[in-house]
C-alpha positions as CSV (number, residue, x, y, z in Angstrom):
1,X,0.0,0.0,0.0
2,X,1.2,3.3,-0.4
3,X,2.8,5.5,1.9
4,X,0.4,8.4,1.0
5,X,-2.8,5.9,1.5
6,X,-1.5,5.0,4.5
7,X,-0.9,7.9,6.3
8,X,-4.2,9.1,5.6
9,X,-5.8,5.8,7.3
10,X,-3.4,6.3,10.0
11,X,-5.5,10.1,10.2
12,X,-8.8,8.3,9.6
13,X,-7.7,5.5,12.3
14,X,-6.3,8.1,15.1
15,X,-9.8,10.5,14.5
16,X,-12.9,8.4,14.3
17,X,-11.6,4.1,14.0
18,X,-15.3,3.5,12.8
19,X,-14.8,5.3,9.4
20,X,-11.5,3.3,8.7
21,X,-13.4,0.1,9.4
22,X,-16.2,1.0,7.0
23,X,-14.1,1.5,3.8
24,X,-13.6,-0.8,1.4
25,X,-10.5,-2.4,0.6
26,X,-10.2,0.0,-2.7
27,X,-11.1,2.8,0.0
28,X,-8.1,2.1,1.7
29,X,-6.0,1.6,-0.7
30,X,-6.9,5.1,-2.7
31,X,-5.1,8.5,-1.6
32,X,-5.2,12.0,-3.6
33,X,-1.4,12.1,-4.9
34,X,0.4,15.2,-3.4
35,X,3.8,13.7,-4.9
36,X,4.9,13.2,-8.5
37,X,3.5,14.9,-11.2
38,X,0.7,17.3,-9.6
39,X,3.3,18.4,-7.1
40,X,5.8,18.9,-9.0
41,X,3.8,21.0,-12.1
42,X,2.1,22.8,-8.9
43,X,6.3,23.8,-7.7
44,X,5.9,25.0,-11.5
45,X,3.2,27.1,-11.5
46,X,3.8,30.9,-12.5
47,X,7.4,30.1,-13.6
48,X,8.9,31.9,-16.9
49,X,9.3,28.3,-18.4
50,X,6.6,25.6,-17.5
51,X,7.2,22.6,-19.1
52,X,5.2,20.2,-17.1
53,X,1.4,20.4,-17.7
54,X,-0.4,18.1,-20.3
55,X,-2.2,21.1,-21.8
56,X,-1.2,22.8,-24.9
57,X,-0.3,26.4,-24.2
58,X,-0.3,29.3,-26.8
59,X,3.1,31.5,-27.0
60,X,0.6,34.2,-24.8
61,X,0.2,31.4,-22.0
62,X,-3.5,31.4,-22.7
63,X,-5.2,28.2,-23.2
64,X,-5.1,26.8,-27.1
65,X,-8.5,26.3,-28.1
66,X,-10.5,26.5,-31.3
67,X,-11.7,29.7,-32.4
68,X,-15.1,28.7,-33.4
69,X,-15.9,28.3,-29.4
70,X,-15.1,32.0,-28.7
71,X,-19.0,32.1,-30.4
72,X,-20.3,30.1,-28.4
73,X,-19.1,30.5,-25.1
74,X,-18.6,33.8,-23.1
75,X,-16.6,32.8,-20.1
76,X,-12.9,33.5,-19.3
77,X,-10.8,31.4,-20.9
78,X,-9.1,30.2,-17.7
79,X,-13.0,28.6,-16.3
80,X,-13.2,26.5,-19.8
81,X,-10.4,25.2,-21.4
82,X,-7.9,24.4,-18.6
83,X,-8.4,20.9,-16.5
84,X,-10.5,21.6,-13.1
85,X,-9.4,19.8,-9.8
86,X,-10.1,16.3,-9.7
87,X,-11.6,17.8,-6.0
88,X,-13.6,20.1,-7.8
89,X,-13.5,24.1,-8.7
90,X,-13.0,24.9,-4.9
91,X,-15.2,28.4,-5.3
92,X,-18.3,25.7,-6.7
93,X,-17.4,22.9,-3.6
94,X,-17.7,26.2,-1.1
95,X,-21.0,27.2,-2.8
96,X,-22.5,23.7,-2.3
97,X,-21.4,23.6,0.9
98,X,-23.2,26.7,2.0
99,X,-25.7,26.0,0.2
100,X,-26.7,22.6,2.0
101,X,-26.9,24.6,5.1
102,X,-29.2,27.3,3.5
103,X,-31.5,24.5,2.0
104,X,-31.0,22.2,5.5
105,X,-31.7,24.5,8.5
106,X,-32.0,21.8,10.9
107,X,-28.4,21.0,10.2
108,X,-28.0,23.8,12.4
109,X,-23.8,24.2,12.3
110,X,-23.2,20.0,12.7
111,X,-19.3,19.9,10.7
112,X,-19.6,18.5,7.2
113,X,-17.2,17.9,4.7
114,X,-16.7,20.2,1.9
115,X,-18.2,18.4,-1.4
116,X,-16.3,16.7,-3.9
117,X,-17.7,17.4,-7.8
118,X,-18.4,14.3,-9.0
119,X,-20.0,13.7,-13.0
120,X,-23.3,13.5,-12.2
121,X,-25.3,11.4,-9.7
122,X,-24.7,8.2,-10.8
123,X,-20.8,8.3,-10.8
124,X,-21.0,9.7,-6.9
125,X,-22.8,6.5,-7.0
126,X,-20.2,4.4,-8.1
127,X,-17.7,6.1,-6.3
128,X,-19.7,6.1,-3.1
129,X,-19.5,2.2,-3.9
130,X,-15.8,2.1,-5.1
131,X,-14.8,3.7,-1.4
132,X,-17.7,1.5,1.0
133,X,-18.3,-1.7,-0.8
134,X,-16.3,-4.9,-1.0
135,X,-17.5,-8.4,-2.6
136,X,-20.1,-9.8,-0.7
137,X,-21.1,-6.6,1.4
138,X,-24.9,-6.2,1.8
139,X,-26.2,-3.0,-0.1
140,X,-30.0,-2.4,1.8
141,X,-32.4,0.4,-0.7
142,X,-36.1,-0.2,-1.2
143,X,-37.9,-2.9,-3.1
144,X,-39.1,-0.2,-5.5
145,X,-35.5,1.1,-6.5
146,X,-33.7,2.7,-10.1
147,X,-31.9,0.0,-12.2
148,X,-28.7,1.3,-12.5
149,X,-28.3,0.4,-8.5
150,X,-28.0,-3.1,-9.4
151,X,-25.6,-2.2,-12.5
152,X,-23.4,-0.1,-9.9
153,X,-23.8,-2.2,-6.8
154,X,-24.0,-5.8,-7.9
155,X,-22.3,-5.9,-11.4
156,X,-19.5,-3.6,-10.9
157,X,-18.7,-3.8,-7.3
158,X,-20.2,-7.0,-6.4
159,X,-21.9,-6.3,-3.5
160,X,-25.1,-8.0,-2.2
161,X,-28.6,-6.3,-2.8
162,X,-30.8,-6.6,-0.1
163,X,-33.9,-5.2,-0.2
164,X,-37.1,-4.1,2.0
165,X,-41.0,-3.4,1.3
166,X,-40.9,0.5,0.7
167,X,-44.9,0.8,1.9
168,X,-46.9,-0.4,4.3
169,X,-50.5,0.8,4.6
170,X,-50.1,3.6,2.6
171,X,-46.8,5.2,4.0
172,X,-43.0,4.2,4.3
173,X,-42.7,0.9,6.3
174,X,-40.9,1.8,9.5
175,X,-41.4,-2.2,10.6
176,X,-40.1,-3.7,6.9
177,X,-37.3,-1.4,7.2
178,X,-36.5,-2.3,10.3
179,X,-36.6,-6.4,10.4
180,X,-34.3,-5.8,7.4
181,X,-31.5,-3.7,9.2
182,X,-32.3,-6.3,12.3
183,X,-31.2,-8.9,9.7
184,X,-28.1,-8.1,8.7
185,X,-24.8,-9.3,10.6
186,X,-22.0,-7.2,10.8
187,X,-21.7,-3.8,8.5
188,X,-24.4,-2.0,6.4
189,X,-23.9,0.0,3.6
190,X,-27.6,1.8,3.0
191,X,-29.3,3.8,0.1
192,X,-32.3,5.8,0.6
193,X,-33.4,7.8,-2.4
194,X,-36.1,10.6,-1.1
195,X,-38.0,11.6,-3.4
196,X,-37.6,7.9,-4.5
197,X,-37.3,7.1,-8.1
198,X,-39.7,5.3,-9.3
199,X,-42.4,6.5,-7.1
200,X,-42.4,9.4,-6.0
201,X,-42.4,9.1,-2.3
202,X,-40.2,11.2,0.5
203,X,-41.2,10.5,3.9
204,X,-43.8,12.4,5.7
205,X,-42.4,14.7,8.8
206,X,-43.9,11.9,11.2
207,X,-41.8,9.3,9.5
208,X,-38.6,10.5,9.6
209,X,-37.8,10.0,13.1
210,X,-38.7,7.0,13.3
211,X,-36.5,6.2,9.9
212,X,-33.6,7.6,12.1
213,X,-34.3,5.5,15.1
214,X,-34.1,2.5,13.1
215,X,-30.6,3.1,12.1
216,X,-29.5,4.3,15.3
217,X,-30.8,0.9,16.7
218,X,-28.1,-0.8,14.3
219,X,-25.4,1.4,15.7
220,X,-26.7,1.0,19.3
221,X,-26.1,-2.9,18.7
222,X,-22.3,-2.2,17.6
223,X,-22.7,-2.1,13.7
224,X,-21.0,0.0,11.6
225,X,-24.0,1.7,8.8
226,X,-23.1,3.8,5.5
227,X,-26.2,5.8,4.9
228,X,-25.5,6.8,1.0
229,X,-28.3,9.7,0.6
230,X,-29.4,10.0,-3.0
231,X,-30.5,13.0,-3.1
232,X,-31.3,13.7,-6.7
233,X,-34.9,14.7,-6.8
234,X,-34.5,17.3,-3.7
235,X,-36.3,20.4,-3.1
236,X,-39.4,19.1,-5.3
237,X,-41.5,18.2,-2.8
238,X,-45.6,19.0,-3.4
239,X,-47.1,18.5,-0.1
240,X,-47.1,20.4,3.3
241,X,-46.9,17.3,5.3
242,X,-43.4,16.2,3.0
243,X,-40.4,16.2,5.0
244,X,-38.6,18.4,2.8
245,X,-35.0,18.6,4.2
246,X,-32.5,16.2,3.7
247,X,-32.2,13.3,5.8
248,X,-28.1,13.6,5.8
249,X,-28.9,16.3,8.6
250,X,-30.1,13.7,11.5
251,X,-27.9,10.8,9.8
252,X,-24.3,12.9,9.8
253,X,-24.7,13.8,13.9
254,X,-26.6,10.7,14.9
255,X,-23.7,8.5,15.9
256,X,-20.0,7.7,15.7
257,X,-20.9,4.3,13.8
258,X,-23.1,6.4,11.0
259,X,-21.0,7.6,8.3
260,X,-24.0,9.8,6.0
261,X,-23.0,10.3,2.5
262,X,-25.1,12.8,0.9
263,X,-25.4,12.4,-2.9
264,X,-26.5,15.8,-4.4
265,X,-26.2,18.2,-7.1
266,X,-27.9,20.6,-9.9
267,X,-28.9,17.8,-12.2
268,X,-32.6,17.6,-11.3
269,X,-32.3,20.6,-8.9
270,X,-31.5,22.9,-11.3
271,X,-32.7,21.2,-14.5
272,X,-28.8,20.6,-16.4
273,X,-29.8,16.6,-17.0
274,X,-26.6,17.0,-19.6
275,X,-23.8,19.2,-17.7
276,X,-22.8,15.9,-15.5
277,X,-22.6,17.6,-12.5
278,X,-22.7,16.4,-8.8
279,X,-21.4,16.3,-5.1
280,X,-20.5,14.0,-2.7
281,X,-20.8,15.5,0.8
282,X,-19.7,13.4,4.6
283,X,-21.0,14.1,7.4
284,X,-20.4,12.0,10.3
285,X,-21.0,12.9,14.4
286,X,-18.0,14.9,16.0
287,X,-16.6,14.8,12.5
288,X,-13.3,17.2,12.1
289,X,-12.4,19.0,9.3
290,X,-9.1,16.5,9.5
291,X,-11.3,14.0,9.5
292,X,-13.1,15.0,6.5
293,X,-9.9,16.3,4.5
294,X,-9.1,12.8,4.5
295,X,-11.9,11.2,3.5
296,X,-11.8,13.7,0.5
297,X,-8.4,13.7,-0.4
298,X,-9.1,9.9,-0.7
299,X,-12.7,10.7,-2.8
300,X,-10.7,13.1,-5.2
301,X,-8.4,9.7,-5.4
302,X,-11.0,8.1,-6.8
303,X,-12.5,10.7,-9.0
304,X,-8.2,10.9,-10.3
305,X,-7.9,7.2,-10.7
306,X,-11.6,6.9,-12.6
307,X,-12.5,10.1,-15.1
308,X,-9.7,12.6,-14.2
309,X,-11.9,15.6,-13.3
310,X,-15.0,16.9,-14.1
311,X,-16.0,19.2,-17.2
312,X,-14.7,22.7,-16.5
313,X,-17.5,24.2,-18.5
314,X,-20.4,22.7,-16.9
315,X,-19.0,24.0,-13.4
316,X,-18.1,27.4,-14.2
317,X,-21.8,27.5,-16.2
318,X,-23.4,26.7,-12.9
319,X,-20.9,28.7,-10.6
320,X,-21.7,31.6,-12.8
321,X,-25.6,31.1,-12.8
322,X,-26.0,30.9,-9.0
323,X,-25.0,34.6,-8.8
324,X,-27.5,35.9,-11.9
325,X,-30.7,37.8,-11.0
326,X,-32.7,35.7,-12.4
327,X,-31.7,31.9,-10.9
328,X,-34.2,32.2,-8.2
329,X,-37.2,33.6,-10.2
330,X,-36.3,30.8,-12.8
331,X,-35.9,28.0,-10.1
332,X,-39.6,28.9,-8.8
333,X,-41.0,29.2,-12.2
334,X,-39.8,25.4,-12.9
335,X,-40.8,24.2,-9.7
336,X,-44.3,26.2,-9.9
337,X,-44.5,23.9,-13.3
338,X,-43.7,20.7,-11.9
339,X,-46.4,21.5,-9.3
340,X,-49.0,22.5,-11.5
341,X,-48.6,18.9,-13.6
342,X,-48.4,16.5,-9.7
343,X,-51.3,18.6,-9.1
344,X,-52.9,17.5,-12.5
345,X,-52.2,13.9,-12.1
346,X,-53.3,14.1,-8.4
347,X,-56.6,15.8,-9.8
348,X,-57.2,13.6,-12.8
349,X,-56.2,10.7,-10.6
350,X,-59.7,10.9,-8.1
351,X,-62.0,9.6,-11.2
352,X,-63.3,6.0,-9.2
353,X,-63.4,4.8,-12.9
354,X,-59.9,4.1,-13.0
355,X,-60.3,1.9,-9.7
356,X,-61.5,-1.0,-12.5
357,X,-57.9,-1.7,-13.7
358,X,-55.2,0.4,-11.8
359,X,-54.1,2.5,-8.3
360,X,-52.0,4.8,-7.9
361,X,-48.8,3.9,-5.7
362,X,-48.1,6.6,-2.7
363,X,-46.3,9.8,-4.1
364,X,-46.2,13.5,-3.2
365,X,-42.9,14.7,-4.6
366,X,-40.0,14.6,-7.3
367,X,-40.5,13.5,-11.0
368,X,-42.5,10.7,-11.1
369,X,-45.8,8.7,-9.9
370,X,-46.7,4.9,-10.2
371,X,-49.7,2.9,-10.9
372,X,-50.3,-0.4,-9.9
373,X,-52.2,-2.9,-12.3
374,X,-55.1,-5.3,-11.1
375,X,-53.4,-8.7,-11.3
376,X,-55.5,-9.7,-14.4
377,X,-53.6,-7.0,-16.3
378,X,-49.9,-7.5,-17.9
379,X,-48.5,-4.6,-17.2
380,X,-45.5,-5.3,-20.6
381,X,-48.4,-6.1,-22.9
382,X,-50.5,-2.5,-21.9
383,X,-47.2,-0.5,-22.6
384,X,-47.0,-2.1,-25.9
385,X,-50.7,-0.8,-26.7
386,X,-49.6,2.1,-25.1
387,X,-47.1,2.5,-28.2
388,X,-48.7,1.1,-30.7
389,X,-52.3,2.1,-30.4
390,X,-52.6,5.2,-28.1
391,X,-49.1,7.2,-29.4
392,X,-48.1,6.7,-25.3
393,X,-44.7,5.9,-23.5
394,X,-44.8,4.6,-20.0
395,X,-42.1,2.7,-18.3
396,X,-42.5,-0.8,-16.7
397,X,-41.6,-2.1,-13.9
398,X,-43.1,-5.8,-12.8
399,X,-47.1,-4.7,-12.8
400,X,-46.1,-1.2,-12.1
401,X,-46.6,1.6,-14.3
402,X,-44.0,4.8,-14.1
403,X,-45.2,7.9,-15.4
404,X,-42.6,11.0,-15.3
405,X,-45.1,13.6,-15.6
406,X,-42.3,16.3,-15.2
407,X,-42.0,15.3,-18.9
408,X,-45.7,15.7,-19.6
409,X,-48.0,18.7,-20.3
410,X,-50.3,20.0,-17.6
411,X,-52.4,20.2,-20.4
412,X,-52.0,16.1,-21.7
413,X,-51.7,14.8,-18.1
414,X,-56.1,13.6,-18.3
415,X,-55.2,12.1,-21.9
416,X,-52.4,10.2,-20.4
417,X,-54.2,8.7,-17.6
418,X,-57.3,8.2,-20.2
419,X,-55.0,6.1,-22.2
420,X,-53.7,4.0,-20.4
421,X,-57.3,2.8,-19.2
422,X,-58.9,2.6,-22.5
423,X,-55.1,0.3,-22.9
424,X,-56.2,-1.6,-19.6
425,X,-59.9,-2.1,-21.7
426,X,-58.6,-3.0,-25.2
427,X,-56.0,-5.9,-22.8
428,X,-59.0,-7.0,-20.8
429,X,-60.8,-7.6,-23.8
430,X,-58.6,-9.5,-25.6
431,X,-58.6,-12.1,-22.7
């Protein structure tokens, strides 16, 4: 192992055992290199003759670039062409920061780590996994959960999916949740995704608590837990009863044994799907900033060792756009549209005629709603109507219906829903 790695598990080890102990044997392994060639072309920076980045330089020392793009782009050369930090443009990883405890106010001033810019959700995903999970290592998310978990946590990493009923009588299911943790020996790496993709659902403000306790139970009883939030969907939450904070706040000062990795970023929250933009925050109880420097250090290791760094565009586009006069009006314009079309599903959703073939799954927030079929139904064969007869694209999932209605019209949301039943009638009558 490497000197470097070592001496920041040494750090880890000396300031909080629990997180060393929870890392993966890649965790360990990984360190941000401070020797070799970034320290020695840092020694070189702002010398007459610098001879040691990979970058092609013009004779002027600005970055060489095609013209064409001066068109296109109206940024300083400097926040575009050059490579960013495989940590992140600090000034972007201080404004995420900062904002988490604007957006979180029951944070209160709990330490957290500054973020590290990850591309996108679903790598902080995979690096989440490449730092926490070895082979065999149980992996606990709902039983209603996106696909590319399995891709990320099973295929690639080869950890072991276990999952737990997500409702229970119309609500999250404290109990399910629960027996599941209960049955797990030794430690837990957990995923929770509120507002959960594919239904819908963030917890209600009398459900969180008891969420909480249920993990602090499983540190109580001496096991270590890695609470990965995926927070993707944040901050679209559509009714007043919604918890609509994060629940990294209680998970990163709950306990010693409770490493919360928050999972965040403008993607959905800001509506850049193709700028490949994310963060990935620690928090962790009577967490340092020594303690956190390491566990980033190592996390910019990984982000090194896998894609380099993150597109410098796409973060000085969004550093840019935080401090513009019109981001907030813009944010609650989007959000007072994704409202309006929940609102018109929700609406559309009380005609009792649609009780004859489908329900709709428990959702209040986020991107997307579900429908469950009446077991006569085949769920694959209506979406196939759906194409071919009714001009309709759903997505499938067992006898589960997902709708995005964030991609649908306010104004097409009845036609949808009308669709699928007159899909549901043309099935049933084939039988």
């Amino acid at each position: 192992m490497d000197k470097q790695a070592l001496d920041l598990n040494e750090t880890i080890k000396k300031l909080n055992s629990n997180v060393l102990d929870v890392l993966s044997d890649r965790g360990k392994n990984i360190f941000f290199p401070k020797l070799g060639i970034l320290s020695q072309s840092a020694q070189a920076k702002g010398k007459q003759i610098n001879a040691t980045i990979g970058e092609a330089i013009e004779d002027d020392g600005s970055s060489m670039h095609l013209s064409e793009f001066d068109k296109l782009i109206n940024l300083p050369l400097g926040s575009v062409y050059p490579y960013a930090p495989s940590f992140g443009k600090k000034e972007l990883r201080d404004y995420w920061r900062d904002s988490i405890y604007k957006k979180n106010p029951s944070l209160g001033d709990a330490p957290i780590s500054i973020p590290i810019v990850t591309s996108g959700l679903t790598h902080g995903i995979s690096i989440s996994s490449y730092m926490f999970v070895d082979e065999g290592d149980t992996v606990v998310i709902p039983d209603l959960f996106w696909e590319n978990y399995s891709l990320i946590f099973e295929n690639a990493y080869k950890g072991k999916i276990v999952t737990f009923p997500l409702f229970k009588d119309g609500g999250f299911n404290v109990d399910g949740f629960t027996k599941t943790l209960d049955s797990i020996k030794g430690k837990i790496v957990l995923l929770l995704n509120f507002p959960n993709n594919p239904t819908g659902y963030t917890p209600l403000i009398t459900e969180i608590e008891p969420i909480v306790n249920a993990i602090k139970k499983q540190s109580d009883q001496g096991k270590h837990v890695v609470a990965i939030i995926d927070d993707a969907y944040f901050g679209l939450v559509y009714e007043k009863n919604v918890y609509t904070e994060s629940i990294f706040n209680q998970l990163s000062k709950l306990d010693e044994k409770v490493l919360a990795v928050k999972l965040d970023g403008p993607t959905k929250e800001d509506y850049v799907w193709g700028f490949r933009v994310g963060f990935i925050t620690y928090g962790i109880k009577a967490g340092t900033p020594e303690l956190y420097e390491a566990l980033e250090n190592k996390t910019a290791g990984a982000v090194r060792g896998n894609i380099s760094n993150v597109s410098h565009l796409s973060q000085s586009l969004l550093y840019n756009a935080y401090f513009s006069d019109q981001y907030e009006s813009d944010k609650k314009e989007k959000y007072a549209t994704l409202n309006a079309r929940y609102g018109a599903i929700v609406k559309a959703l009380a005609d009792k005629k649609f009780e004859k073939y489908f329900k709709p799954v428990p959702f209040n927030s986020g991107y997307f709603m579900c429908i469950e079929l009446n077991s006569s139904l085949n769920a694959e064969s209506i979406r196939k109507i759906l194409l071919d007869n009714y001009s309709t694209g759903v997505i499938v999932f067992g006898n589960l219906i997902r709708l995005a209605f964030s991609a649908v019209p306010e104004s097409k949301i009845p036609a949808l829903l009308e669709n699928i039943y007159l899909a549901c009638e043309e099935f049933a009558g084939q039988s």
